[in-house]
C-alpha positions, -999 to 999 in steps of 0.1 A, spaced: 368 392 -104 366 365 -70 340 343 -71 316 361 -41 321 391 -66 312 376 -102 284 349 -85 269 384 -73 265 395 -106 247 362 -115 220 363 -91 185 352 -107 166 383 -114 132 376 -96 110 345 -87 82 337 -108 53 363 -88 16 351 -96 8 386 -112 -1 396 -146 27 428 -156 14 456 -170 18 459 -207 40 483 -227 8 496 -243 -13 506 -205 11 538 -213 7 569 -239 33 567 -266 34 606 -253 39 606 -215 21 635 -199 43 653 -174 50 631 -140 31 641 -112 50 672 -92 56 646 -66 73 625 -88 91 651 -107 117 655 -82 130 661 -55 110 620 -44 106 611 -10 114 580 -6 98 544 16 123 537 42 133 505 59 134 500 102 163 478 117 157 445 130 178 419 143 158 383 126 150 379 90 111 379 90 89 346 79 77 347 47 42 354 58 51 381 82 48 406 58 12 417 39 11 396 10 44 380 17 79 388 20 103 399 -9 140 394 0 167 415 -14 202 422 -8 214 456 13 236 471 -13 264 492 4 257 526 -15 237 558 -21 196 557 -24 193 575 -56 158 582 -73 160 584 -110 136 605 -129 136 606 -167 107 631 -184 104 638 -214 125 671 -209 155 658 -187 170 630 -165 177 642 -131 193 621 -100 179 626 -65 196 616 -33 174 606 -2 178 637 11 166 658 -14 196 668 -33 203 667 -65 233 644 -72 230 642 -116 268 659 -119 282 637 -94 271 608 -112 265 615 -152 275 575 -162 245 570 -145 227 597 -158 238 591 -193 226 555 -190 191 561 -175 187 589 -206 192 562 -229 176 534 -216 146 547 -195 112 558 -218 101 590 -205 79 594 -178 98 569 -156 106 570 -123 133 542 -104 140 536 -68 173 520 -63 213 523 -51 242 541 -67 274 517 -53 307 516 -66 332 479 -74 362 482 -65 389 449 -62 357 426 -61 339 447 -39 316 476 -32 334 506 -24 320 534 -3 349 555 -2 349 558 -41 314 571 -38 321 596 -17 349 607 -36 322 616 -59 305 637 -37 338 658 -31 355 664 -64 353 693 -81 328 690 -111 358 695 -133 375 658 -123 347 645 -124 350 630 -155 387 613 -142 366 600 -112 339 580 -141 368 566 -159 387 556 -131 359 543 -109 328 538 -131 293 537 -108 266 513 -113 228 516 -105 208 490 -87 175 489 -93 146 481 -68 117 497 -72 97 515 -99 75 544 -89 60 561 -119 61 543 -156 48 562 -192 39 593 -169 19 571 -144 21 571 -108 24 532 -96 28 539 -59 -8 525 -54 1 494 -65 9 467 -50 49 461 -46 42 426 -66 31 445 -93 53 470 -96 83 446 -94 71 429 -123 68 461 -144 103 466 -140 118 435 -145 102 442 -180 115 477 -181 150 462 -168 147 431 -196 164 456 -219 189 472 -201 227 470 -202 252 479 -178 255 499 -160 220 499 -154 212 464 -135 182 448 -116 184 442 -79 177 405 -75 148 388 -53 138 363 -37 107 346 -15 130 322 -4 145 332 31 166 302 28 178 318 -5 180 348 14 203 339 40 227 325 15 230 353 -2 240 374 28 264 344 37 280 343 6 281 379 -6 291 399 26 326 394 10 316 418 -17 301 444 3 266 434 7 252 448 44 223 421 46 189 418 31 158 434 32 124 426 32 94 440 17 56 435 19 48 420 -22 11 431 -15 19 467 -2 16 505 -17 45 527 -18 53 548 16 71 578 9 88 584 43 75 557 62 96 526 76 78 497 67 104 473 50 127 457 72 167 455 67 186 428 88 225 435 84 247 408 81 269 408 112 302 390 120 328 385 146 364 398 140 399 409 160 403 443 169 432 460 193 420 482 222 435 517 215 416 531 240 382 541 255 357 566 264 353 569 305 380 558 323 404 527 324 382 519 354 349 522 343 347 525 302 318 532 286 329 526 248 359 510 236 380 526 208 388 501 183 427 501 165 448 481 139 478 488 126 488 501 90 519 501 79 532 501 113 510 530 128 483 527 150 454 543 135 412 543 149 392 519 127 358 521 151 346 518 180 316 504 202 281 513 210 281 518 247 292 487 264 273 470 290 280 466 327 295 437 326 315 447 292 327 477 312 345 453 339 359 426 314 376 455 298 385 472 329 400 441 345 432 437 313 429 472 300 464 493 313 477 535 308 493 537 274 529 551 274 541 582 261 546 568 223 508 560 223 504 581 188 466 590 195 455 626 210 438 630 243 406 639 229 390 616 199 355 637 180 320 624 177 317 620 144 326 583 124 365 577 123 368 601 150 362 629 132 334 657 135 333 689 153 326 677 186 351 658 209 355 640 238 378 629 258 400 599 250 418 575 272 450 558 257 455 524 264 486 501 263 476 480 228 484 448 237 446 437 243 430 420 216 392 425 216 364 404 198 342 426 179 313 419 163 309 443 130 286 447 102 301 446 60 305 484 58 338 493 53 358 523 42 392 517 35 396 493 66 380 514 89 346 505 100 317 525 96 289 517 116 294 511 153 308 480 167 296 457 190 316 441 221 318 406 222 346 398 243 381 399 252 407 375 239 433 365 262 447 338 243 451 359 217 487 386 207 489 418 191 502 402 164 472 380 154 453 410 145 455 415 113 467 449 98 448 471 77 461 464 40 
């Protein structure tokens, strides 16, 4: 395991939070039945993007800093009856996952309800692609896909505990009823780590973007539960890095987002592209950009959708790709290619082909 990797793992659990947790014995050694909202499918509290890390104050009752795992939001509910595994969306995702499902049956008392990430390691880092294997395998290989790329569940938040609804409690308090619940847990079963350090913070996301981690995120300690509403903030971790321009959307004259390329194994394959570029982005690209020759190996029309895929298209314009382009990207990557958009930065003249390096 490299170091960003295995230090990950050792992250201190919590701070010390000036709240008393709620004892093992505020719950019935019976659990009543969760509440129907509970029960499952959850809706979950969602986070809004923001481009600084807030103050520690900035937040009702202050801010709680956690990392952005790369990975599916998954909502586990364990009742007395059954453990069932809901995705943000509403699906159920308990065959896609059963390591995780097995775990949370023996681990998790009935009656409790967890908030957290599904994600995947892979060579010392998180793997996306793995995940979504998951999703596409036929339930019959699953089983290969567990033994070959076993999931783990990060855990965040805890929603309902002995059959009772903690949503109306403050976030301080709930975090400190589950780093009891999590104090007896083994892999792969694990507690999301937190901090009200934004120093602390900020090293993290410096230190463990190698393994995957998007950024941080940051929660009110003295707020409820909002099922569907954005009121923690994420902050991605961002960072510049050498792409080739393949090609663009527009024309070579006026380009209004720049398709991103690297080579593997000696092809010239799309690993992203821009958010729409600004004016003056537009003419620093126009000004070096040239007409790709007839071995440009890319179609004239590139779709919508992340990679270049979807149902929609557009039309593509090929470009020679001898341009090397800095880009400024987030951690979330899928076998090389990027996933989220890109954003311009600037040309690099000084700069060959060559220095790009290839997708391994």
């Amino acid at each position: 395991m490299s170091r960003p990797a295995a230090a990950l793992r050792r992250l201190p659990a919590a701070p010390r939070l000036d709240v008393v947790p709620l004892t093992a014995g505020a719950f019935p050694a019976h659990p009543p039945d969760l509440p129907p909202e509970l029960a499952g499918p959850v809706a979950v509290q969602l986070a809004k993007p923001t481009r600084s890390l807030p103050a520690p104050s900035a937040l009702p009752g202050g801010c709680l800093y956690e990392p952005k795992w790369d990975g599916y939001r998954l909502v586990v509910v364990r009742t007395a009856r059954s453990t069932r595994l809901w995705s943000k969306q509403g699906r159920d995702l308990t065959d896609r996952f059963p390591d995780i499902a097995a775990a949370a049956l023996a681990q998790l008392p009935a009656g409790t309800v967890v908030d957290g990430e599904v994600v995947v390691w892979h060579d010392d880092r998180l793997d996306f692609g793995l995940l979504q294997r998951r999703m596409v395998t036929a339930p019959g290989r699953i089983a290969a896909q567990v033994a070959a790329a076993p999931a783990s569940y990060v855990a965040f938040d805890l929603l309902a505990a002995g059959g009772a609804d903690l949503r109306r409690r403050p976030l301080r308090r709930r975090r400190a009823e589950l780093e009891r619940l999590a104090a007896h847990w083994a892999p792969p079963l694990q507690l999301s780590p937190v901090t009200t350090d934004p120093d602390e913070a900020r090293q993290w996301s410096a230190d463990f973007r190698a393994a995957g981690v998007e950024g941080l995120v940051a929660k009110g300690a003295g707020t409820r539960y909002a099922p569907g509403r954005r009121e923690w903030v994420k902050v991605k971790s961002w960072e510049t890095t050498e792409v080739l321009a393949g090609g663009v959307i527009g024309s070579l004259d006026r380009p209004s987002q720049l398709v991103a390329a690297r080579y593997r194994d000696g092809e010239l394959v799309v690993v992203g592209r821009t958010g729409p570029l600004t004016p003056a982005a537009a003419e620093e690209l126009a000004a070096v950009l040239t007409p790709a020759g007839p071995d440009h190996p890319w179609p004239d029309r590139i779709g919508t959708g992340r990679f270049g895929g979807g149902r929609l298209s557009v039309p593509l314009t090929r470009v020679r790709p001898d341009v090397v382009v800095e880009v400024s990207a987030d951690a979330a990557l899928q076998a090389g290619v990027f996933r989220h958009p890109l954003r311009f930065v600037r040309t690099r003249p000084d700069l060959q082909a060559d220095d790009v390096p290839p997708i391994g």
